[in-house]
N, C-alpha and C positions, 0 to 999 in steps of 0.2 A: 504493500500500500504506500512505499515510500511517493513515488510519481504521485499518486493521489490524492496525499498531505499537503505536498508543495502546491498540488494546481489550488486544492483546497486554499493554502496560507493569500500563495497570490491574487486569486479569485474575491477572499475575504478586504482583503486590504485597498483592492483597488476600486473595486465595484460596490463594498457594500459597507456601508459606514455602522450599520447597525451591529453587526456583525465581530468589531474590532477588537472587543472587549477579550476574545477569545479564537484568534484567526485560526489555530490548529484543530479548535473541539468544533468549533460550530458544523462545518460540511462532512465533516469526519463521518459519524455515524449514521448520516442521511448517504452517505456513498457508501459505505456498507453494506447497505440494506438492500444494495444493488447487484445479484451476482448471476452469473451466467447459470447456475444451478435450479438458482431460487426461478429465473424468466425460464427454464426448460420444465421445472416442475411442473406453473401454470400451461406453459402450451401443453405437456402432453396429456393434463387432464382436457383439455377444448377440444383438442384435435383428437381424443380418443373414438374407437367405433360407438362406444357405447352413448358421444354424442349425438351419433348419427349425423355429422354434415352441417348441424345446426343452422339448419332450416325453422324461418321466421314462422310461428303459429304451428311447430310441430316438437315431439318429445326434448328434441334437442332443444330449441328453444326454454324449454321447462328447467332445464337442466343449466343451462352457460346463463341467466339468468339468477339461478339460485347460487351457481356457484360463485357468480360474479360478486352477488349482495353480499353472501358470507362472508367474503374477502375484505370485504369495505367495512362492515360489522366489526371482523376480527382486529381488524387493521386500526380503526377505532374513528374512522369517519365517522359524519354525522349523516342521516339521510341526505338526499342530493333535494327531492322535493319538498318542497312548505308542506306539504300534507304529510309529512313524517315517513311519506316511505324513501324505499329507494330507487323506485322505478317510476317514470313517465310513461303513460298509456298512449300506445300509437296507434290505432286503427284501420288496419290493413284489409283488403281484401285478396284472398289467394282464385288465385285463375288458371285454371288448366284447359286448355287449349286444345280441340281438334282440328287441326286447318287441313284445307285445300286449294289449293291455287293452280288454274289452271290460266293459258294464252291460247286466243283465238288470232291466228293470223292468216289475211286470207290466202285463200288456195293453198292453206297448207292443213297437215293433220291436226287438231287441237293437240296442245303440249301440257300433257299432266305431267305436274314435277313431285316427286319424290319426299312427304315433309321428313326434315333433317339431314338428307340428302342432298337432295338439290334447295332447301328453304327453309323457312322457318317464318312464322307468323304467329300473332296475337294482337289483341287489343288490349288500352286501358280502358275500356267504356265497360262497364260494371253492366253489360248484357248477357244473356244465355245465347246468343245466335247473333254472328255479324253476316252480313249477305250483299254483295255487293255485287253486279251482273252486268256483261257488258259496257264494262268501265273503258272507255277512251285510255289507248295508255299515252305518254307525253315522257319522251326524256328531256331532264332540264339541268341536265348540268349535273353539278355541286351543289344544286339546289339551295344556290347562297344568296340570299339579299344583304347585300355589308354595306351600307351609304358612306359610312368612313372612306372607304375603299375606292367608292363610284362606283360598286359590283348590282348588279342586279341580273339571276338566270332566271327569271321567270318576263323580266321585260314587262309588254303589256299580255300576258297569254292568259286567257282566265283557264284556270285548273278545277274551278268545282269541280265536283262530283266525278273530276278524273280520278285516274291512277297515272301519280308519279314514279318516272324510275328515275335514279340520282345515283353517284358516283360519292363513295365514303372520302372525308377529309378534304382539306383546306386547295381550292384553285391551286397547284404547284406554281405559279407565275415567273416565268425566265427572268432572270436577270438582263433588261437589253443592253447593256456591256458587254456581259459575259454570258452568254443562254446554258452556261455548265453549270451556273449555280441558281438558286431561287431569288427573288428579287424581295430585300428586307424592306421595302416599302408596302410589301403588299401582303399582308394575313402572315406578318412573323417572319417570312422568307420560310425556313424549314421548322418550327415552331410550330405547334399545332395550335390555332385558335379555337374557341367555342363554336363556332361556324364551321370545324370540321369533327367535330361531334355527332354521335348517333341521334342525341336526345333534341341537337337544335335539328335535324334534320325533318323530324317527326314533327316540331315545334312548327316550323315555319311552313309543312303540308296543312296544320290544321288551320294555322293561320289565313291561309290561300283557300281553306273550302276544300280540299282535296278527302277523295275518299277513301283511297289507298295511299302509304310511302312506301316505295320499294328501293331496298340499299343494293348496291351490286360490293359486294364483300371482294375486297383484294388485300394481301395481308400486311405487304407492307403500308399502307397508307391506316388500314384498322389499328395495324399495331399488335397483334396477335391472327393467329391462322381461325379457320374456320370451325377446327374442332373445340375454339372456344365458344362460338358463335351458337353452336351444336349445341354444348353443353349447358351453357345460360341459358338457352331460349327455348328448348326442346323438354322444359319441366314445368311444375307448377310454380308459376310468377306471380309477383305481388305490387301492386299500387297501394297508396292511399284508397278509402274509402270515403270520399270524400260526401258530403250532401248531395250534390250534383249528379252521382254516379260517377264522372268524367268525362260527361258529354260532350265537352269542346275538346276534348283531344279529336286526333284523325281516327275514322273508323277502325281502319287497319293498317299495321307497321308490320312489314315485312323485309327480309334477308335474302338473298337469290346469289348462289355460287355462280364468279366468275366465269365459269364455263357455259352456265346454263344464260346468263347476261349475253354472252358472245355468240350462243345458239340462237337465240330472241333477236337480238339486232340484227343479226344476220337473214333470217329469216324476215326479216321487214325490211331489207334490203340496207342497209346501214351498218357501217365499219364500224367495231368497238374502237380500235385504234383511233380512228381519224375523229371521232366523238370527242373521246379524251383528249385529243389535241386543240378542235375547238374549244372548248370549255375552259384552257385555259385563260383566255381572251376577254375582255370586257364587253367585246359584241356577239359575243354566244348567246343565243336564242335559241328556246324549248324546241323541240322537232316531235311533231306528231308520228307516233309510231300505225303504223298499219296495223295494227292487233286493236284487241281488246282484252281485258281481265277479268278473270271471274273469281273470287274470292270468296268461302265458305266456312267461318271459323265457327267452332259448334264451343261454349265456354261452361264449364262447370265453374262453380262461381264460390264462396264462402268468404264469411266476413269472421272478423275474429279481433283481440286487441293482442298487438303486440307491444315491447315493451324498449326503451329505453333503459342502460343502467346506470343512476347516478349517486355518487357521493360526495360529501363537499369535508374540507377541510376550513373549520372560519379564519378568518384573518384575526390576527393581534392588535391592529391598530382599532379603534375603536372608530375613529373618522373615516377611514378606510376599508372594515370589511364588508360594508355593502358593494363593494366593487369587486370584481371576480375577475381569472383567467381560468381556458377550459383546455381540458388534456382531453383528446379525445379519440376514439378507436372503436371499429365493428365488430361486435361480436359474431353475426352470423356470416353463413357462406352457405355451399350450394345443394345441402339436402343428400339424400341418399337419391339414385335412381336404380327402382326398382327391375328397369327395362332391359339391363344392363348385364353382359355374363360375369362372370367372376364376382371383381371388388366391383362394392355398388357404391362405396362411400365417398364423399366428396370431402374428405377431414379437416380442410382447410387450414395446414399447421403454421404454411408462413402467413397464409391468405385468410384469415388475420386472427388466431391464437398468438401468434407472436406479440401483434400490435398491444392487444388485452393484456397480455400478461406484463408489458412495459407499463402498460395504464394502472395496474396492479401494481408492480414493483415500485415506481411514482409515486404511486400512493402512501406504499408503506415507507420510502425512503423521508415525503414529508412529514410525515405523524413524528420523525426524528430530529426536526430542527427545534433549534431551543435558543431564543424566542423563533415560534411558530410567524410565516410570512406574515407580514402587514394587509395585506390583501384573503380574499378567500380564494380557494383553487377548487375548481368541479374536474371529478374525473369520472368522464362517461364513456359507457362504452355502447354504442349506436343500433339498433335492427335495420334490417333489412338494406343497406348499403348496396350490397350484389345487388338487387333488383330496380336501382336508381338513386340513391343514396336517399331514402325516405325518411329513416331512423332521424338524422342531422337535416332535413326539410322540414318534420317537421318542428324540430326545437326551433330550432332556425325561426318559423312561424306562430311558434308556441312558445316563446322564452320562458324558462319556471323563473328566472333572474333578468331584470331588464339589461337590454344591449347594449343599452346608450352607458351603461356601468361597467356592462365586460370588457374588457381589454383587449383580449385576443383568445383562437385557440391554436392549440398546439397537437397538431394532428399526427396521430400514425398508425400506419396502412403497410403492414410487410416488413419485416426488421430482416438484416442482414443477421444470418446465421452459418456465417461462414468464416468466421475467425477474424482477426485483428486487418485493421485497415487506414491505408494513408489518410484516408480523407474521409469524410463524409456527406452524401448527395443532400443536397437542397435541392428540394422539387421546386420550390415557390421562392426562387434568386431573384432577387430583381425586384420585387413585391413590395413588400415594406421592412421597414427597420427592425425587424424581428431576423433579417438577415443577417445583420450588423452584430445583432447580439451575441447570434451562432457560430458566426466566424470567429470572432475573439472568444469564445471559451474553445471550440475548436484550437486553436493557436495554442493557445495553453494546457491545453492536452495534448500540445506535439505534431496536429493534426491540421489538414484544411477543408472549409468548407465548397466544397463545385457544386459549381451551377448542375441544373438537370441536364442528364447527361443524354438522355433522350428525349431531346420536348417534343420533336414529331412524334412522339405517342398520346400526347396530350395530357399524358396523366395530373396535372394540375386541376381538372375539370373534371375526372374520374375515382376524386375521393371526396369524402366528407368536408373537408377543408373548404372543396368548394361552394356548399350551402351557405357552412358560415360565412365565407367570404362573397357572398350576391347577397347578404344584408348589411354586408358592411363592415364586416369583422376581421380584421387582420389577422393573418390565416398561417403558422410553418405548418412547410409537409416534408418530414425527411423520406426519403425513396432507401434502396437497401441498393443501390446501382453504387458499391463503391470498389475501392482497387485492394484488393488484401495484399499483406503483406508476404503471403505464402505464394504471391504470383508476380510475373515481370510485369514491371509497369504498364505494359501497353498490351496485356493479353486479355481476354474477351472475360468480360466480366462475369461472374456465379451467376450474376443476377437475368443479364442475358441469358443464361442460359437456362433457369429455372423458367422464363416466361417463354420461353422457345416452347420446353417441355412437359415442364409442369404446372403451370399457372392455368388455374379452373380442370386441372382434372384428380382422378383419384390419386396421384400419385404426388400430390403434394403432403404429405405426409411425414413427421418425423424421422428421420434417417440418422445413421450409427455415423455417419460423418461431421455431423453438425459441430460448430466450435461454436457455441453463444457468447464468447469474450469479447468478441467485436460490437456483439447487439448490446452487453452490457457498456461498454466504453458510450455507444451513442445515449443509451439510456442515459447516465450520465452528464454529460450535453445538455439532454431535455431538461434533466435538474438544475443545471446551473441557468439554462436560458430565461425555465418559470419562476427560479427564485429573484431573479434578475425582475423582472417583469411584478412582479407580485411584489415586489420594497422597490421600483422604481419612483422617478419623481414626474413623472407623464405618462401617457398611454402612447404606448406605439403606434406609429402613422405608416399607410400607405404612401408609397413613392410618389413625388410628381408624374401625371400621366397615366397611371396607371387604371385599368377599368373599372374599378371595385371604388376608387376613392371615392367621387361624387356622394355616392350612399352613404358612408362614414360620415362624410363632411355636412351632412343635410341633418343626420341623425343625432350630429352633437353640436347642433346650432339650437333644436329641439329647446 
């Protein structure tokens, strides 16, 4: 623990005045409490068979729920809700899907596709039967309206009551300098915006009146292969329950294999190739396909409450702990599939037992500072995340503590468990001063903080981070994309390779290889950044520019 004293001593003296009285005791035993053991104990109870995959409104659920509260109980939290308990009630509804999707194009055979095969379909409209017949189909691009930009694929073409087919991820747009690289004026250059999202894709059909979205899945630009696509979508899926049903969403959101994309345009006399090429262009316009779509999603339907898990630690200062920072992390993942031969279990151990059991170990390391932070800290751990990040939408919508008091959360989604490491990934670089923070205790644990090392996967916008941050909330996301020290600088990282092979299927799973001394050194990180934040003398700001401030800046004019 010597390394750990010093970061400790230094940490204390520079950063935290409160603290000086005792710069060797203070961090001591709150970094203790932190060890690779203690974070593999909780993953392998989460990620065990016996939780079944912990699927939101099902046994596992029952279970990473109970285990989570005990944890917070033991640990010596106070409930996280005003209502004494520990859980926030989410209200879900779970949806199981029959689809059919067929193309009429003329003078050819009608094209039945294959579900999970060739597609995958569902709705969020809280119906028993979606039906949609003879739908006009319409390719529109990237299906992006971005006015920053000057983009617009839809021009003046009215889409009601069509079916759109769209092209996954952000316009690639040449660099006209250089056309070998992307042009960073335009959606990030190689950066994946919100506009190359699945969820604005569907957003922006219902907006337009459209009655089908249909994605043409390619992997690089998705950012995972199809057998993810398979696996998420080819189970029972869960929305909100909202009042509405979900009526203004689009009827139907559908997936279509590249292959089967390139058999369809084809057959309607149109180049996949040369499609994609227009569409990178500002003057691309929708092209009416010669087909039509017939669409038949048959829905079992159940409503249920699921659950949020919070515990709070209160602040010391008496003026100060109405104000909070949130550590935050999903507990479920993707269910057992019983359709399946073999392993049916989807165990979810980095995808996100890990995250949990850091939100755990956090927890237990603060119950050890002495004086307890000036601020209050929530540490929650989310539902239903895999199914659109609902858990953290609706806190997000539903604060149990108001916003305009929260500080920030501190998110995490997937911990490196692969042994010690140069650096540490920042998903969310560039964002706000919660960057700042990470880099310098990063430094003084020897280490540095990199930028996302893959932003064309988007992942900024594919974790909970990102709810809280569309109300406003200054958002870290550390990613597990780092360089270990057991490997040459420049060789392909674990982390790559786990989302090659493992990410969303059974085989993510606890393995005899694992080193958690890495995931513990970041857990520590987290400790220094939230104590940091939580006896700070401001709240952390969004960057100039960036798209999240506006809402900050409106919410604490308030």
């Amino acid at each position: 623990m010597k390394m750990t004293r010093s970061l400790a001593a230094i940490y204390v003296v520079t950063s935290l005045s409160i603290f000086a009285a005792a710069p060797e005791d203070v961090l001591k035993p709150a970094l203790d409490a932190i060890t690779p053991d203690g974070l593999l104990a909780h993953i392998k109870i989460l990620a065990s068979d016996e939780f079944e995959g912990r699927a939101p409104g099902s046994k596992g659920e029952e279970l990473s729920v109970k285990y989570i509260s005990d944890q917070f109980k033991q640990i010596g939290l106070k409930p996280g809700n005003p209502d004494g308990s520990y859980t926030q009630e989410v209200p879900l509804a779970g949806i199981t899907s029959e689809p059919h999707l067929s193309f009429a194009v003329a003078n050819k055979p009608p094209m039945d596709l294959k579900f999970a095969d060739d597609f995958v379909a569902t709705s969020a409209r809280l119906q028993s039967e979606i039906k949609i017949d003879n739908s006009d189909l319409v390719f529109v691009g990237y299906g992006v309206v971005a006015p920053e930009y000057g983009w617009d694929d839809f021009k003046d073409v009215d889409v009601r009551g069509k079916t759109i087919l769209m092209l996954i991820g952000d316009p690639p747009v040449p660099d006209p300098k250089d056309p070998s690289k992307l042009d960073e004026k335009m959606f990030k250059g190689k950066a994946m915006t919100y506009y190359g999202r699945w969820t604005y894709k569907y957003e922006i059909a219902a907006q337009r009146g459209a009655a089908a979205a249909i994605i043409i899945h390619e992997t690089e630009p998705a950012a995972y292969p199809w057998q993810v696509v398979r696996s998420s979508w080819s189970k029972e899926n869960f929305e909100l329950d909202s009042p509405d049903k979900n009526m203004g969403a689009v009827q139907a959101r559908s997936w279509i294999t590249e292959d089967v994309a390139k058999k369809l345009l084809g057959d309607c006399g149109q180049d996949f190739v040369a499609l994609k090429k227009a569409g990178v262009t500002k003057e691309s316009r929708p092209v009416a396909l010669n087909a039509k779509a017939k669409i038949d999603i048959k829905q079992t339907l159940r409503s249920f409450k699921s659950h949020n898990v919070i515990g709070k630690l209160e602040g010391s200062d008496p003026a100060l702990k109405d104000e909070y920072i949130i550590y935050s992390a999903h507990w479920d993942h993707l269910g057992r599939h019983p359709e399946l031969q073999g392993d049916q279990i989807f165990n979810g151990a980095v995808d996100n037992a890990s995250g949990c059991a850091a939100v755990m170990q956090l927890a237990a390391a603060f119950t050890k500072l002495n004086p307890s932070p000036r601020r209050s800290v929530l540490f929650m751990c989310t539902t239903a995340e895999e199914a659109g990040l609902l858990g953290a939408k609706w806190y997000a919508g539903h604060p149990l503590y108001p916003l305009e008091k929260t500080l920030a959360d501190i998110n995490i989604d997937s911990m490196n468990v692969w042994g010690k490491a140069r650096d540490i990934e920042d998903v969310s670089f560039g964002f706000s001063t919660l960057d700042d923070t990470l880099a310098e205790a990063a430094k003084r644990q020897g280490r540095s903080a990199i930028p996302n090392s893959r932003p064309q996967k988007g992942n900024i916008y594919r974790a909970d981070n990102f709810e809280f941050s569309k109300v406003g909330l200054p958002s870290l996301y550390i990613g597990k994309g780092e360089h270990l020290l057991s490997r040459p600088e420049n060789a392909p990282t674990r982390s790559d390779e786990f989302d090659l092979k493992d990410y969303h299927q059974v085989s993510d799973q606890v393995n005899a290889d694992w080193d958690l001394s890495g995931a513990a050194q970041d857990v520590e990180l987290l400790l220094e950044v939230g104590v940091q934040v939580a006896n700070g003398d401001k709240f952390p700001e969004w960057k100039p520019g960036n798209e999240f401030k506006p809402k900050r800046d409106a919410m604490m004019k308030k």
